[in-house]
C-alpha positions as CSV (number, residue, x, y, z in Angstrom):
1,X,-7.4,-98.0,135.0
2,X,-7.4,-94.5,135.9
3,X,-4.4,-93.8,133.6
4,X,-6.2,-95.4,130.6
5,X,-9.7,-93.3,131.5
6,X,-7.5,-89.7,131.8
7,X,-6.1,-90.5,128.5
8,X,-9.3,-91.7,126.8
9,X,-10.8,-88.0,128.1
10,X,-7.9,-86.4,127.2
11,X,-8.1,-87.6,123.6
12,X,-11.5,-87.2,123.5
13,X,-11.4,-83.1,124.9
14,X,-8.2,-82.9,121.9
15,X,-10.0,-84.3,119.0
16,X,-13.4,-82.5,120.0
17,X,-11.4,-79.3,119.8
18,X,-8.8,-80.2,116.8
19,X,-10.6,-81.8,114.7
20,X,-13.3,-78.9,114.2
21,X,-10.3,-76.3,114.4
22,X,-8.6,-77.9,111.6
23,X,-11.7,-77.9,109.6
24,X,-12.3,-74.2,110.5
25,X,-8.6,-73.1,109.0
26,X,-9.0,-75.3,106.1
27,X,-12.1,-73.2,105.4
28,X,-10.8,-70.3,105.5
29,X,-7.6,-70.7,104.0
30,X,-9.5,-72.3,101.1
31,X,-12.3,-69.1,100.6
32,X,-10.7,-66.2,102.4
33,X,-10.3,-65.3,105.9
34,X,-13.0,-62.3,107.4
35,X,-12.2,-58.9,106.0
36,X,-12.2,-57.9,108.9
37,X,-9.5,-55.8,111.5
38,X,-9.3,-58.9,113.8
39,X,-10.0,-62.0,111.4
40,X,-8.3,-64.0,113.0
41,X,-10.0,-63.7,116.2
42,X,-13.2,-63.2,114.3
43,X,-12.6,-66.5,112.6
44,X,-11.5,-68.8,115.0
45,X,-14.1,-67.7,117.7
46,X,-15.0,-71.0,119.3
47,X,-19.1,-70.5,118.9
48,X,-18.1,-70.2,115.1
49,X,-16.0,-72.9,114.8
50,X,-18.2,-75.4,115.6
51,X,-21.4,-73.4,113.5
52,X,-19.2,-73.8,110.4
53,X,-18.2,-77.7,111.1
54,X,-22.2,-78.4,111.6
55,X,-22.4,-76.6,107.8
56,X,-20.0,-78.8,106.7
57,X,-21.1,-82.0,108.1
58,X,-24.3,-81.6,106.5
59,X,-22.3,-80.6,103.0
60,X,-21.3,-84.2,103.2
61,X,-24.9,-85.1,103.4
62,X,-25.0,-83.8,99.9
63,X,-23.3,-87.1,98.9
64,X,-26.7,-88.7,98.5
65,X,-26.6,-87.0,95.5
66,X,-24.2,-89.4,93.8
67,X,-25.9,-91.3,91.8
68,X,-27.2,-88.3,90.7
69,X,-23.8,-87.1,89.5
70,X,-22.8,-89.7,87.2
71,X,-25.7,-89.6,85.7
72,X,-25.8,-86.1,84.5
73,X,-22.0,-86.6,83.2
74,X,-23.3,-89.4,81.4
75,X,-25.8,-87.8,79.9
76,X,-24.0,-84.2,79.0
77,X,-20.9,-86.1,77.4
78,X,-23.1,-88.8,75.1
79,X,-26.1,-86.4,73.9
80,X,-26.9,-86.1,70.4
81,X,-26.8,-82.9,68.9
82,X,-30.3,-83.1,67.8
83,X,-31.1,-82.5,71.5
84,X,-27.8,-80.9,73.2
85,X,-26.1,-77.8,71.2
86,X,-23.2,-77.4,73.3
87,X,-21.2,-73.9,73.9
88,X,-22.8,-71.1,71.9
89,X,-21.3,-67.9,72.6
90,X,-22.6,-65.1,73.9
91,X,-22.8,-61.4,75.5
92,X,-19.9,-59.3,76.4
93,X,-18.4,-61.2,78.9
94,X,-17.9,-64.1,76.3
95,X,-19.7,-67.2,78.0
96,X,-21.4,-69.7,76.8
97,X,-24.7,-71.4,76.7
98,X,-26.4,-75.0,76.2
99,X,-29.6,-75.3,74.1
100,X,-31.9,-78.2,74.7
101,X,-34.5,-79.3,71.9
102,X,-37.2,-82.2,73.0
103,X,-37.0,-84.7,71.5
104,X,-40.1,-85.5,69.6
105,X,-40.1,-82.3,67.1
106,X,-42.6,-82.0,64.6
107,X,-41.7,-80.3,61.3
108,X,-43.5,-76.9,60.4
109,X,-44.9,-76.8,63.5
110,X,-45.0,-73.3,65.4
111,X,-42.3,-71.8,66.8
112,X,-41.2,-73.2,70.5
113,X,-41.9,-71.8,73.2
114,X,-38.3,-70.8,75.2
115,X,-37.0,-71.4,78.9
116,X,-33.9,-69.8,80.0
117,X,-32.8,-72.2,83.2
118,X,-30.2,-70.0,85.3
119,X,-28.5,-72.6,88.1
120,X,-27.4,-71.7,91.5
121,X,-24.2,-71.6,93.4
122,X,-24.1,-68.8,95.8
123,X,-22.6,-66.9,93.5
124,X,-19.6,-68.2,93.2
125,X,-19.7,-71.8,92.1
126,X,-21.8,-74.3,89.3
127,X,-21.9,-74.9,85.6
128,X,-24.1,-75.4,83.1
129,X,-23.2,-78.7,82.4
130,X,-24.0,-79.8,85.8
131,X,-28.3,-79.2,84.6
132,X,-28.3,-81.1,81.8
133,X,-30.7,-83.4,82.6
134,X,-32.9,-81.1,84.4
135,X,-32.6,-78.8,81.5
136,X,-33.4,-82.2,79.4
137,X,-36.8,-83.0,81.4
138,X,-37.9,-79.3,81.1
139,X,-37.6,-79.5,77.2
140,X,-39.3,-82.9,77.0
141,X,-42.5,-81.9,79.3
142,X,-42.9,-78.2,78.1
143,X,-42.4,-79.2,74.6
144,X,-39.9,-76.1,74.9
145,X,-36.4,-75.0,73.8
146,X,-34.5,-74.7,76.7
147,X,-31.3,-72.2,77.0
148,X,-29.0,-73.1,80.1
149,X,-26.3,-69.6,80.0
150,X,-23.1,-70.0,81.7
151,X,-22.5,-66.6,84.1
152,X,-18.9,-64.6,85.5
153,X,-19.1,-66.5,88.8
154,X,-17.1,-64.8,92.0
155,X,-14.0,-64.2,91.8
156,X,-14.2,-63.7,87.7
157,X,-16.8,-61.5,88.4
158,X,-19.1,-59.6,90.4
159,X,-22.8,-59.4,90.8
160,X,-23.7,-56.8,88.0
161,X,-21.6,-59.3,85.7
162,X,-23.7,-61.6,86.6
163,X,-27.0,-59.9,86.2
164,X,-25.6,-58.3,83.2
165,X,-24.7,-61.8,81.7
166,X,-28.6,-63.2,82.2
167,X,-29.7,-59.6,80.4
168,X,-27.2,-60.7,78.0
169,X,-28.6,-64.5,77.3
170,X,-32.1,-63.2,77.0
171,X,-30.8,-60.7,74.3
172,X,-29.2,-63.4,72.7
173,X,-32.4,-65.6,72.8
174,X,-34.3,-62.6,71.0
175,X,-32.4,-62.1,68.4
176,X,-31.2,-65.9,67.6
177,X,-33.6,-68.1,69.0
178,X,-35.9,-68.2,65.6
179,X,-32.9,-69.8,64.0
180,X,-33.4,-72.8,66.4
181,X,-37.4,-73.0,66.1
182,X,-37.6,-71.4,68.9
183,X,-40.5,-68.4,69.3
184,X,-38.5,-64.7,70.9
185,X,-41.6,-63.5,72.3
186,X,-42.4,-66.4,74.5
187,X,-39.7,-66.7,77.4
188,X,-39.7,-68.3,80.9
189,X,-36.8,-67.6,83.5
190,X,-36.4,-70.6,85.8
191,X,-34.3,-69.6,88.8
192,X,-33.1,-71.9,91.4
193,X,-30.9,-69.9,94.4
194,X,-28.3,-67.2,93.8
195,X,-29.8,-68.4,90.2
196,X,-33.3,-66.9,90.8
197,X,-31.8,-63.8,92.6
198,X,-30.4,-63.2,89.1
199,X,-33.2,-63.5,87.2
200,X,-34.8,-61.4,89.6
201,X,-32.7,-58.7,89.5
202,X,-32.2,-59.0,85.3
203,X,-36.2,-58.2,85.3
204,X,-35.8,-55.4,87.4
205,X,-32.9,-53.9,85.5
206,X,-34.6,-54.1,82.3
207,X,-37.6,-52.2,83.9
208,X,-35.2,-49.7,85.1
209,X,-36.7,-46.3,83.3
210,X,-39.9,-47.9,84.3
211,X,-39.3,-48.2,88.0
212,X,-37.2,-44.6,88.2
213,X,-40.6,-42.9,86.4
214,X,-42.2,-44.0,89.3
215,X,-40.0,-42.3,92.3
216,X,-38.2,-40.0,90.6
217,X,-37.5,-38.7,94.4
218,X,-36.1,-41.5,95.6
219,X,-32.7,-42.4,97.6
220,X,-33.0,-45.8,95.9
221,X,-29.4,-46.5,93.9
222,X,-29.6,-48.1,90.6
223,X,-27.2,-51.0,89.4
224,X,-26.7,-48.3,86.4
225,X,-23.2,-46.8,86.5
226,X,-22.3,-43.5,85.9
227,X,-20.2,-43.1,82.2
228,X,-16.9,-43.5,84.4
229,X,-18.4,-47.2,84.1
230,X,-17.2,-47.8,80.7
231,X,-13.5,-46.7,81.6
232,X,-13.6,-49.1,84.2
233,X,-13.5,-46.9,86.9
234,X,-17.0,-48.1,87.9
235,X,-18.0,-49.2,91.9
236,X,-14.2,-48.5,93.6
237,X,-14.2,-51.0,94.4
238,X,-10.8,-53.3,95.0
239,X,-11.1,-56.5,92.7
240,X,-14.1,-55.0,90.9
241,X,-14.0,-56.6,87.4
242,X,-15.3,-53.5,85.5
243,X,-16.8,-55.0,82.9
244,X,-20.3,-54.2,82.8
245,X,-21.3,-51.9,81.0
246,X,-24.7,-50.0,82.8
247,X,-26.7,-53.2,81.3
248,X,-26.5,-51.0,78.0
249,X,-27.2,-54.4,75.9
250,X,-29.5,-51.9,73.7
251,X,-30.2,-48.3,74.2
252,X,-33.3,-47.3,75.2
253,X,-34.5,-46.0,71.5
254,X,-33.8,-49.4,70.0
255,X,-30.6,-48.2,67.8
256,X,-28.1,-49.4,69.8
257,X,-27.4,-53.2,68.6
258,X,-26.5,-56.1,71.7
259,X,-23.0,-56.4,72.1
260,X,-22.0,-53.3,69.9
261,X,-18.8,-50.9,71.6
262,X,-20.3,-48.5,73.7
263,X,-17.4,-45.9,72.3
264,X,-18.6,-46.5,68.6
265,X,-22.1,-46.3,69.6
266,X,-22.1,-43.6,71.5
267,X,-20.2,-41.9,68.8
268,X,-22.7,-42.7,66.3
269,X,-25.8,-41.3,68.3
270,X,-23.5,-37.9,68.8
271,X,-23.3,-37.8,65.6
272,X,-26.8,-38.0,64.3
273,X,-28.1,-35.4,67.1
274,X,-25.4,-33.0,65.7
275,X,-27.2,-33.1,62.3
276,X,-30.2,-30.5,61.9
277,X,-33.4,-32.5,61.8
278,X,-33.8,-31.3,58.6
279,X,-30.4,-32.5,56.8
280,X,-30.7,-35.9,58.6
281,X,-32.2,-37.0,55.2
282,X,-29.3,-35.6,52.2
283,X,-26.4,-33.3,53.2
284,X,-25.5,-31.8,49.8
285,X,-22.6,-29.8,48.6
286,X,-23.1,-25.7,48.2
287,X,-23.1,-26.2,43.9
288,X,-25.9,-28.2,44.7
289,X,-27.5,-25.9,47.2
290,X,-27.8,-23.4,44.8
291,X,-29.6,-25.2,41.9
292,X,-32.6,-26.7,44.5
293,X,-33.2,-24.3,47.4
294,X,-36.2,-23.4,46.1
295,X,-37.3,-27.6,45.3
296,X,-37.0,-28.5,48.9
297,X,-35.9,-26.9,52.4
298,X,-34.3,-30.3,53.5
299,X,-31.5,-30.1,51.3
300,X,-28.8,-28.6,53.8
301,X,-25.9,-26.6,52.9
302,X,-22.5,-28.4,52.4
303,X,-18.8,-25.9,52.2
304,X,-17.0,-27.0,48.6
305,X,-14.4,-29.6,49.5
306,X,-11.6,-27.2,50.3
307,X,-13.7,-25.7,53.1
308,X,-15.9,-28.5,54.2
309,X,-18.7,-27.6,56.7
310,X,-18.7,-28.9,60.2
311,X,-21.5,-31.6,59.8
312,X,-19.8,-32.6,56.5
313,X,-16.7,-32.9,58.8
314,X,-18.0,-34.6,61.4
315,X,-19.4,-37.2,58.8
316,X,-15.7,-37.3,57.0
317,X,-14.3,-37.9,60.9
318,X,-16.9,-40.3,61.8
319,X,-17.2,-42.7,59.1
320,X,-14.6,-45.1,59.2
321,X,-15.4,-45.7,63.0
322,X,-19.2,-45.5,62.8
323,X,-19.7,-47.5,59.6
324,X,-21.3,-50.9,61.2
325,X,-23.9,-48.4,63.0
326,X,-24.4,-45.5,60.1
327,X,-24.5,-46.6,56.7
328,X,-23.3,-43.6,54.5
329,X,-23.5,-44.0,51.1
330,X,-21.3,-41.8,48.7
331,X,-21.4,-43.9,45.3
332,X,-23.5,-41.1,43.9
333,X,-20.9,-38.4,41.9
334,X,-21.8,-35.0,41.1
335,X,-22.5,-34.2,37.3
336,X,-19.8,-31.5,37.0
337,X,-17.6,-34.4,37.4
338,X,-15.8,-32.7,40.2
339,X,-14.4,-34.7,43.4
340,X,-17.4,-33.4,45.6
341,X,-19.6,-36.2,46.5
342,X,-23.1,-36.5,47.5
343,X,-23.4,-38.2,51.5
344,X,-26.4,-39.3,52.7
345,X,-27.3,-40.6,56.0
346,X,-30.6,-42.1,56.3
347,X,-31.7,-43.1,59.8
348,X,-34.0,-45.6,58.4
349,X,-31.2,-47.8,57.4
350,X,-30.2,-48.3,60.4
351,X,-30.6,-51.8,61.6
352,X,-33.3,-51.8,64.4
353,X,-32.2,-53.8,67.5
354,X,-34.8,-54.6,70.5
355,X,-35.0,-52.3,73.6
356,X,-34.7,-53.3,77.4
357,X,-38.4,-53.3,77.1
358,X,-39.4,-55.2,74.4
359,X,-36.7,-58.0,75.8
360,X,-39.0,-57.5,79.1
361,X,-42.0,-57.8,76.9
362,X,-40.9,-61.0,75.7
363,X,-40.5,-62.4,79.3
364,X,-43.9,-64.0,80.2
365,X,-43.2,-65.5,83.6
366,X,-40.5,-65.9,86.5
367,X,-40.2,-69.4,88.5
368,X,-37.9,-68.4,91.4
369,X,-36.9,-71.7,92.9
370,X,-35.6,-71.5,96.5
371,X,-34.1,-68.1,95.6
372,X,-32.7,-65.3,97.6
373,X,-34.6,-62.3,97.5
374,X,-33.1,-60.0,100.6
375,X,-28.9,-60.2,101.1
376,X,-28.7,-58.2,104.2
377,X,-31.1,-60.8,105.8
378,X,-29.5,-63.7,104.3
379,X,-26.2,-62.5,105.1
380,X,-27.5,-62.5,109.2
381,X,-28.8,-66.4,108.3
382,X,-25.1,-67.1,106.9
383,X,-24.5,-65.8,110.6
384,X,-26.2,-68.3,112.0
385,X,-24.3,-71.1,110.2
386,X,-20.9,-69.9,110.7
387,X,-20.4,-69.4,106.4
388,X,-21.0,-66.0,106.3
389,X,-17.5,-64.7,105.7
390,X,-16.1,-67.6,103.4
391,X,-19.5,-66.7,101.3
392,X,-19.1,-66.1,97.7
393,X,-22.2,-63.6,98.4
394,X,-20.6,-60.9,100.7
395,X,-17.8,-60.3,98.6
396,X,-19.9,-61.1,95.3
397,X,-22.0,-57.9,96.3
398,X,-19.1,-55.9,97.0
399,X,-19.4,-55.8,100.6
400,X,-22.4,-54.4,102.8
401,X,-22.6,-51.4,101.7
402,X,-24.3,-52.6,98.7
403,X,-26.8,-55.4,100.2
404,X,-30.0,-53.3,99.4
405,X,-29.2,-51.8,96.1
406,X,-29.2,-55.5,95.3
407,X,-31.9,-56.9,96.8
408,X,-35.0,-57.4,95.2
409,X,-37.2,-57.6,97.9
410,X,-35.7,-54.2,99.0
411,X,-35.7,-52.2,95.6
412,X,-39.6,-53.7,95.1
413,X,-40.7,-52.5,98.7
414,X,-39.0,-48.9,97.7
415,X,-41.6,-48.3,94.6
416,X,-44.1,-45.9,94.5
417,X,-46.3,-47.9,92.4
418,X,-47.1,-51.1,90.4
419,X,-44.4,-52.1,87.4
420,X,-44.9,-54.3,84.5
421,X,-43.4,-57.7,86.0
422,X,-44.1,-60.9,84.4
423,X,-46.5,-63.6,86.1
424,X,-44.3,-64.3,89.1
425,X,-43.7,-68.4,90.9
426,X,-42.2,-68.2,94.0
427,X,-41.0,-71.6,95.2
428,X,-39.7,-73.0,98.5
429,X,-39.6,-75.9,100.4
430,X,-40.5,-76.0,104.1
431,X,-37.2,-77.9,105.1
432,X,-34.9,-75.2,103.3
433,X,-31.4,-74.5,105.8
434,X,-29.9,-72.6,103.4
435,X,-32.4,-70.1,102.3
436,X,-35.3,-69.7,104.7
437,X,-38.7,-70.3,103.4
438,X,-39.3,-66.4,104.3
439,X,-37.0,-65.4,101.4
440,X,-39.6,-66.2,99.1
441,X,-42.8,-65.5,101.2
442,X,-41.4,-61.6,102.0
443,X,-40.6,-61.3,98.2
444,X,-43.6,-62.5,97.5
445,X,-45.4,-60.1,99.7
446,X,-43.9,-57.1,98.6
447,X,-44.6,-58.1,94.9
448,X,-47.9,-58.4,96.2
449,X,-48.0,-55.1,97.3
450,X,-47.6,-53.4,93.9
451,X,-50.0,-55.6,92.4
452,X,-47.9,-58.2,90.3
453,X,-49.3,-61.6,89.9
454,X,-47.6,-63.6,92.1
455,X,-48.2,-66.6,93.8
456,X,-45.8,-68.2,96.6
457,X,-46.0,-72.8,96.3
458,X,-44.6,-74.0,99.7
459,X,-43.3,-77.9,99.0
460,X,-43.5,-79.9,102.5
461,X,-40.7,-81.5,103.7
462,X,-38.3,-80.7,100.6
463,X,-34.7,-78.8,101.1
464,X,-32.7,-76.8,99.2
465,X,-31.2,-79.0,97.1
466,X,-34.1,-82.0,96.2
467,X,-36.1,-78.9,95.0
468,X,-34.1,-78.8,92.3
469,X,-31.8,-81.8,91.4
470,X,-35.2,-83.6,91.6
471,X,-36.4,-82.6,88.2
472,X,-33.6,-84.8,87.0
473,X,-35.0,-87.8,87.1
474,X,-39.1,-88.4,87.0
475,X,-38.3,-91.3,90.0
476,X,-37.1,-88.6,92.2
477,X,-39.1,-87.5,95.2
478,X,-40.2,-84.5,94.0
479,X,-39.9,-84.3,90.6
480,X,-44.1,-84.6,90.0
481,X,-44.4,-81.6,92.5
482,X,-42.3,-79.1,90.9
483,X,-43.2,-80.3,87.4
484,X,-46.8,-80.0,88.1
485,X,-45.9,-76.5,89.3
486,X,-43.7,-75.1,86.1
487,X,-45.9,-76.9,83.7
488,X,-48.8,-75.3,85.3
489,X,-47.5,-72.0,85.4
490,X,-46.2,-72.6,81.4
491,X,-49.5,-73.3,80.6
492,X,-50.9,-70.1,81.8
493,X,-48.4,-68.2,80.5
494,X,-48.0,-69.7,76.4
């Protein structure tokens, strides 16, 4: 009897501590082990251990969800195209996005209002085909087009890919959206975790001049890179994808258009400021010169073609790479019949693209649902549930180092004074274990603090995930909560 009890404790004591072991190296064999000098030690610690097997016993949990599943694959694979446009491409990085129409549409009828729904995933996980059916709901009780952008999740990309592919979908939805009904200057960001951190820090970015007017003494770093950016030389940082390009989706007088190569652009703008203001309008040759000095003083003067002036060679240079910027026209011949021709550059046919801030213009509110507004402090929570080094987040945000510089809560509390931010929804649910509740009530706060109108809606008793997989189905829990709350906040806003 004794024999059988030391071997039933025995057991026991070995499962108790294999069992979670095993789980623990699975783990981190699966998402990387601490990047740390002793990782192993550091991962295997036995308070750890058994942090991250609580995590993952309640990931299981998430298997209530289910039902949920098969009904959103469902859905995604059999909807009609009248309501689902599937896998439009867009932005630099080349991902794509879902548009959802509701269904009742009436013909000649205004232009839509537009949602742009950016999912969660801590950064490193989640599609867009995953929100179908939430992204269905929204369209059908907002009476709104709603754009659901795929992002460069961890590894394929890094955090300014990812805010730099939601600046991209809401260029995309300015310039495009008309062609689906859909009205540019009226767009909500939706947000739900790592999503609403994005969408956060894409309204921040595209207030950037705006913000840096307003401390131009500050220590505060910008997500803006430095030109070495474009060479992909960017952060130095090992594994850095390189790809974005300083958020430069248009430049900052409108010229440059969404998606265009910053080499050619750049080029371009070089070239017009090395044109005199007053030959930006007809750059002549000298035969020309001669006969109508005295008609205008606009009229530059051009070298004969077998010593051609240094604008007129610039131009020459420039042309073949610059022509889908600068339209140069040189149909018109000169009367002598010679082989000297006439270029003119007119900066008024140039094709107009919209700045950062009239795409910030056109964004008249932010629903942040459950989102994370402060790494550093998230990154101690991850602490507290053993996850914090198999994260996506740490090394989405290059390390550390760079917790603040993308934080939102930390770059708003480091203003001097109040920015143009859209009408801002902050909400949480009080039984949240994966984002704290006081993620959104600091944000909230500081946003307060520079006089943005914000508003922080607590939802008793709902968690991380109901608050948001809820708005899939109108029997769910929740769903008549936060619909009420994003259909009251549309209606304010459009």
């Amino acid at each position: 009897m004794y024999r059988s009890l030391v071997k039933g404790v025995v057991l026991l004591a070995s499962t108790a501590i294999a069992v979670p072991y095993t789980v623990a190296v699975l783990c981190n064999l699966l998402y990387g082990w601490p990047q740390t000098k002793h990782k192993y030690k550091r991962a295997l610690s036995l308070k750890k251990v058994y942090k991250l097997n609580y995590t993952v016993f309640r990931r299981v949990l998430l298997l209530r969800f289910a039902p949920l599943y098969f009904r959103w694959k469902h859905f995604y694979r059999r909807a009609s195209s009248s309501e689902l446009i599937k896998n439009l491409i867009f932005g630099r990085n080349d991902n794509t996005m879902d548009l959802h129409q509701p269904k009742v549409i009436v013909k000649d009828s205004e232009p839509r209002p537009v949602v742009i729904f950016v999912y969660g995933g801590t950064w490193g996980s989640g599609d867009k085909n995953m929100y179908g059916l939430v992204c269905n709901q929204l369209a059908n009780k907002l009476g709104a087009i709603v754009c659901c952008p795929n992002y460069s999740i961890h590894p394929r990309g890094y955090v300014d890919d990812m805010i730099q592919d939601v600046v991209d979908s809401i260029s995309w939805v300015y310039e495009n959206i008309h062609d689906y009904g859909g009205d540019k200057d009226k767009i909500l960001l939706i947000g739900h975790s790592a999503g609403a951190h994005l969408c956060a820090m894409a309204i921040l970015e595209l207030l950037h001049d705006e913000r840096v007017s307003g401390y131009p003494y500050t220590t505060q770093q910008s997500i803006r890179f430095d030109d070495t950016h474009y060479n992909g030389e960017g952060n130095n940082n090992d594994g850095s994808s390189g790809s974005s390009e300083s958020f430069a989706v248009v430049s900052e007088n409108g010229d440059q258009g969404a998606g265009l190569d910053s080499s050619m652009a750049s080029g371009a703008f070089e070239l017009l400021k090395a044109q005199p203001e007053e030959s930006l309008e007809t750059v002549s040759s000298s035969d020309e010169k001669e006969n109508e000095t005295e008609m205008s003083s606009e009229v530059k003067e051009s070298e004969s073609s077998e010593s051609p002036s240094e604008e007129t060679t610039a131009l020459g240079s420039s042309r073949s790479e610059n022509e889908s910027v600068i339209e140069i026209d040189d149909d018109e011949e000169d009367d002598s019949g010679d082989n000297d021709s006439v270029v003119t550059v007119r900066p008024k046919d140039i094709e107009r693209h919209p700045t950062l801030i009239d795409l910030c213009k056109s964004i008249k509110g932010f629903i942040g649902i459950a989102g994370v507004y402060h790494i550093r402090d998230h990154y101690l929570h991850e602490a507290t549930r053993g996850v914090e080094d198999i994260s996506s987040m740490g090394q989405a945000m290059y390390g550390e180092d760079h917790f603040d510089r993308f934080s939102p809560t930390v770059i708003v509390k480091n203003l001097k004074s109040s920015i143009s931010l859209p009408k801002t929804v902050l909400v949480h649910g009080t039984d949240d274990i994966v984002v704290p509740l006081e993620s959104s009530t600091r944000f909230g706060e500081a946003l307060s603090d520079i006089f943005t109108d914000v508003t922080v809606r607590v939802v008793p008793d709902c968690d991380h995930y109901s608050i948001c997989l809820d708005l899939m189905l109108p029997t769910r829990k929740y769903y008549d909560t936060v619909m009420g709350i994003v259909m009251e906040t549309a209606n304010r806003i459009f």
